[in-house]
Rosetta silent file (secondary structure, phi, psi, omega in degrees, C-alpha in Angstrom):
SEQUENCE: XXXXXXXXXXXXXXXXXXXXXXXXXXXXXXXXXXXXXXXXXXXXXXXXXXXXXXXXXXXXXXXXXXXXXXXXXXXXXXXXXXXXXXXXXXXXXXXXXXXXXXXXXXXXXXXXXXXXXX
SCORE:     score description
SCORE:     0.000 S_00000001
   1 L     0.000  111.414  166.533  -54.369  -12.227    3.127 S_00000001
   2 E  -109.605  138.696  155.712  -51.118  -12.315    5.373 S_00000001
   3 E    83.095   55.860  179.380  -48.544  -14.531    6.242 S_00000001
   4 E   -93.604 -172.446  174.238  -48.883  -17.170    2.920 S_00000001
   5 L   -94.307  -39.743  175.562  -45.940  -19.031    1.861 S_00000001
   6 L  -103.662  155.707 -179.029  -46.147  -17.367   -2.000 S_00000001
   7 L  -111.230   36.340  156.787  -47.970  -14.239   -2.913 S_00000001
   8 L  -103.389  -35.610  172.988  -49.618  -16.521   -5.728 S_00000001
   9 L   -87.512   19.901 -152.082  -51.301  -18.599   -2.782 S_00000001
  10 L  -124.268  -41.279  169.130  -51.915  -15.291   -0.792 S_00000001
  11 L   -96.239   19.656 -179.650  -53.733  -14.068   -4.102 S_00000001
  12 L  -108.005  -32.802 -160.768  -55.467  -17.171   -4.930 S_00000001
  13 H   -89.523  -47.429  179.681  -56.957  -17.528   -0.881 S_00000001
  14 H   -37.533  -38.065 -133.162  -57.789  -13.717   -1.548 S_00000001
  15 H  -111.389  -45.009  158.952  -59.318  -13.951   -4.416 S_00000001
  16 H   -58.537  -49.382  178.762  -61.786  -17.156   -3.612 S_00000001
  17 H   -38.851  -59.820 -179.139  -62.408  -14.930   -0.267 S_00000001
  18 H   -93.614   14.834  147.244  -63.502  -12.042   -1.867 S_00000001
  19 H   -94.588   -2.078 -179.876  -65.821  -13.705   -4.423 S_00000001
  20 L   -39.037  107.511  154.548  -67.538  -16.008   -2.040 S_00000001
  21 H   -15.708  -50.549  174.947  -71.222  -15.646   -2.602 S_00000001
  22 H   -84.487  -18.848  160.365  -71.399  -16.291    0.939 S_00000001
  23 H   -84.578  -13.064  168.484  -69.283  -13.975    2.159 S_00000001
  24 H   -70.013  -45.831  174.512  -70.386  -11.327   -0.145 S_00000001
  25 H   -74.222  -14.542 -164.279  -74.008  -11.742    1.370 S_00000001
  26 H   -94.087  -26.115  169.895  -73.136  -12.369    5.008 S_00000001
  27 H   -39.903  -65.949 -150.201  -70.809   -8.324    4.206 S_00000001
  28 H   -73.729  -38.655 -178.743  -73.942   -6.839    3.243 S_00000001
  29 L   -88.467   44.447  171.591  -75.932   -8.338    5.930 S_00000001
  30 L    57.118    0.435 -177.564  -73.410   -7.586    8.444 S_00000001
  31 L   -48.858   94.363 -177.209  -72.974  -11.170    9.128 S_00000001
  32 L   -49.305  -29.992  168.378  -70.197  -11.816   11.818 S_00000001
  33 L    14.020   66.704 -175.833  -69.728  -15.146   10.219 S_00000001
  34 L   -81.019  -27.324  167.047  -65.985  -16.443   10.210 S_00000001
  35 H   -40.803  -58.815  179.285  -67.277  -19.847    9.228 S_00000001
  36 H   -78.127    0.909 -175.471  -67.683  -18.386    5.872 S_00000001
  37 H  -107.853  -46.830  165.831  -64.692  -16.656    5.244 S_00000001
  38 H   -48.673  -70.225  178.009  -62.551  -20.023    6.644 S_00000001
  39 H   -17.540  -38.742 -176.939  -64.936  -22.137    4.280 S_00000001
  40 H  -102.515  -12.106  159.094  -63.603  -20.283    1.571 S_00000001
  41 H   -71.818  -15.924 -155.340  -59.916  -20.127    2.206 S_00000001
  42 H   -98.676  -30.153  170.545  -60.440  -23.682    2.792 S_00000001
  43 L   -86.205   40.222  163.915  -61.735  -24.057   -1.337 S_00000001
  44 L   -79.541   -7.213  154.596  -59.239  -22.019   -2.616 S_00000001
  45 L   102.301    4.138 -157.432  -57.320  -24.907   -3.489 S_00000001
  46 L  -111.514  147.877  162.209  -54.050  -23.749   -1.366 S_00000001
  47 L  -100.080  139.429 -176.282  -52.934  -25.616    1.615 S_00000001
  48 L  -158.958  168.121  176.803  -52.787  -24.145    4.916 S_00000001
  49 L  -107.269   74.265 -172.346  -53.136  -25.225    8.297 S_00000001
  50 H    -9.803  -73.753  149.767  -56.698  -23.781   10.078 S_00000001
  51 H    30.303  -90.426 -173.907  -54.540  -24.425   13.426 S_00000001
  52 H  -108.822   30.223  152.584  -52.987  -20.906   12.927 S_00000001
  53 L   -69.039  152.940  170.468  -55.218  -19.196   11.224 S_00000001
  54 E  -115.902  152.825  161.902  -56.395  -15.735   12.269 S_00000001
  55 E  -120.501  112.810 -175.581  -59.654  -13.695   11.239 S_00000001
  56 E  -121.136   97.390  173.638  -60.080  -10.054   11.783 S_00000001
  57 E   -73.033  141.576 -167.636  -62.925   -7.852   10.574 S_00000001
  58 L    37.808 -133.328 -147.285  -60.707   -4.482   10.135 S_00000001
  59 L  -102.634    8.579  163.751  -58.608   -4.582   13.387 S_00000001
  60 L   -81.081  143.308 -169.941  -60.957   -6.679   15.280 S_00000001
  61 L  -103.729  140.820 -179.468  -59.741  -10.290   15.549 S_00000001
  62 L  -109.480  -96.399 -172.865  -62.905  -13.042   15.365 S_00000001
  63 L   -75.105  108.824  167.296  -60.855  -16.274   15.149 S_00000001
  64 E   -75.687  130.371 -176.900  -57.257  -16.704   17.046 S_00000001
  65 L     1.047   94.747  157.010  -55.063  -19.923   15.834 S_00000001
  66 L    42.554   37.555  177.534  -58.145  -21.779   14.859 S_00000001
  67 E  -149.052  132.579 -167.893  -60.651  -20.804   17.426 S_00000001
  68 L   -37.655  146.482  165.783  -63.316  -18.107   18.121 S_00000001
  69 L  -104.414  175.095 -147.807  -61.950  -15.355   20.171 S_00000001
  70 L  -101.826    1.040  167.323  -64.473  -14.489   22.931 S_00000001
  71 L   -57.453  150.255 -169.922  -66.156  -11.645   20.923 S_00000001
  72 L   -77.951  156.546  147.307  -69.616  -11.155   21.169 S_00000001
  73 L   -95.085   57.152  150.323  -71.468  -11.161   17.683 S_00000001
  74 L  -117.173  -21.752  159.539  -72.961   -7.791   18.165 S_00000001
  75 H   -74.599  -28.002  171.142  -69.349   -6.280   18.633 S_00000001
  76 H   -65.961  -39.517  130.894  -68.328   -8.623   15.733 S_00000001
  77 H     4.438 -113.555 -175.194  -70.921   -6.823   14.175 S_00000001
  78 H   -24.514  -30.897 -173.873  -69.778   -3.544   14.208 S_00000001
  79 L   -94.095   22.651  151.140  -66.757   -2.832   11.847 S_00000001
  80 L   -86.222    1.098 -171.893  -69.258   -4.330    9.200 S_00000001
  81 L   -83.333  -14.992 -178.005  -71.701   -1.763    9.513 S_00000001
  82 L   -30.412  172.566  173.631  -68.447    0.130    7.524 S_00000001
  83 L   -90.853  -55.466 -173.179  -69.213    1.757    3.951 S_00000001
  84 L  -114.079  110.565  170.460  -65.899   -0.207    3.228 S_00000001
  85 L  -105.181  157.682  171.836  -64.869   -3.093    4.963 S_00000001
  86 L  -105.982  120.182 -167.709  -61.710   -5.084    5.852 S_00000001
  87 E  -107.583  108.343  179.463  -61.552   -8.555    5.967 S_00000001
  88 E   -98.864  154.079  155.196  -57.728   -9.697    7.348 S_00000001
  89 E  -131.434  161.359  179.869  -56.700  -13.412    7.504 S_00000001
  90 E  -124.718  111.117 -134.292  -53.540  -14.478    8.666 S_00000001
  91 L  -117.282  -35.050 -151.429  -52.025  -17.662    7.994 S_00000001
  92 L    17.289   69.717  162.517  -48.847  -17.442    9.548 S_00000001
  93 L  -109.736  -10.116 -159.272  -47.136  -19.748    6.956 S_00000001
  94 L   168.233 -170.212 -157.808  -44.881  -17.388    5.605 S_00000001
  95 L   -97.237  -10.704 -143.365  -44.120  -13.723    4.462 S_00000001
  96 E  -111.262  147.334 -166.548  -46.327  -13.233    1.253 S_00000001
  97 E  -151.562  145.231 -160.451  -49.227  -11.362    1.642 S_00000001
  98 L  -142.237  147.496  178.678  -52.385  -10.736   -0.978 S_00000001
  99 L  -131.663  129.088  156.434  -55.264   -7.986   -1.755 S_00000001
 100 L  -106.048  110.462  164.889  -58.534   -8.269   -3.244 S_00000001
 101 L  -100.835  150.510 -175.913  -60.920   -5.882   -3.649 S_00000001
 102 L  -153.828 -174.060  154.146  -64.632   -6.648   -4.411 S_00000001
 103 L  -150.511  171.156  172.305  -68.133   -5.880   -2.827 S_00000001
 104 L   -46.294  151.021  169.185  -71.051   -7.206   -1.396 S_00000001
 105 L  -106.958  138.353 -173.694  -74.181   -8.765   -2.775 S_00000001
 106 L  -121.091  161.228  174.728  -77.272   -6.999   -1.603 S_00000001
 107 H   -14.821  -70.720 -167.027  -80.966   -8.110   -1.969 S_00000001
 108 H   -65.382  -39.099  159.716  -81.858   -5.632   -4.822 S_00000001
 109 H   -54.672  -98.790  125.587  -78.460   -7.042   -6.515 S_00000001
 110 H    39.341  -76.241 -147.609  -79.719  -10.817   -6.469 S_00000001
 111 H   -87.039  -52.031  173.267  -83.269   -9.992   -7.758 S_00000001
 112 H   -36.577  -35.835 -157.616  -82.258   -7.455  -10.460 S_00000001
 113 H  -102.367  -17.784  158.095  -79.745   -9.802  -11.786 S_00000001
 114 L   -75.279   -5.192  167.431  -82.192  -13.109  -11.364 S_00000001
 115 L  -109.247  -15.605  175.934  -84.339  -11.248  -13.862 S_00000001
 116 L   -71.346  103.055  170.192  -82.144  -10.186  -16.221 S_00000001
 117 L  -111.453  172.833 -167.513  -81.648  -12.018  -19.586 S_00000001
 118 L  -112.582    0.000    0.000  -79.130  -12.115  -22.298 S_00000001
């Protein structure tokens, strides 16, 4: 997360990002999706302005100030096929900038843990 106004709202929009359900599942299934990564800066409870947001998996940019960039999604694709991926957003509100790390939910994740009692 780049360009918050605080690096408490830069690690709170991080932090909803990389727990999303949906963005954990659309990782492992490569899912170009930006829809789902804005969706979740947008609950994170932080105000920002979509307007000038940016979305880049690793150094590819998917959304430019608050519109699709003209990538296809099978090149949008690609830097998700990573072992590790990077998801930047950019806010341009400010200086403050936040890291989360997490991982993906995969099938075999899901069903293991839907069977699983306490």
């Amino acid at each position: 997360m780049e360009g918050a106004r605080s690096v408490e709202d830069a690690q709170q929009m991080a932090m909803t990002v990389a727990t999303s359900p949906l963005v954990k599942t659309a990782a492992y299934g490569e899912d170009s999706n930006w829809g789902r990564i804005l969706a979740a800066v947008g609950r994170s409870g932080v105000s920002f302005d979509p307007s000038k947001v940016d979305i880049s998996f690793g150094t590819l940019c998917v959304f430019r100030h608050g519109a699709p960039t003209a990538v296809s999604a099978e090149k949008a694709r690609e830097p998700l096929k990573a072992k590790e991926v990077t998801l930047r957003i950019h806010l341009h509100a400010g200086q403050a900038t936040g890291f989360y790390w997490t991982c993906d939910f995969t099938g075999q994740y899901v069903d293991i843990n839907a069977r699983y009692r306490t």
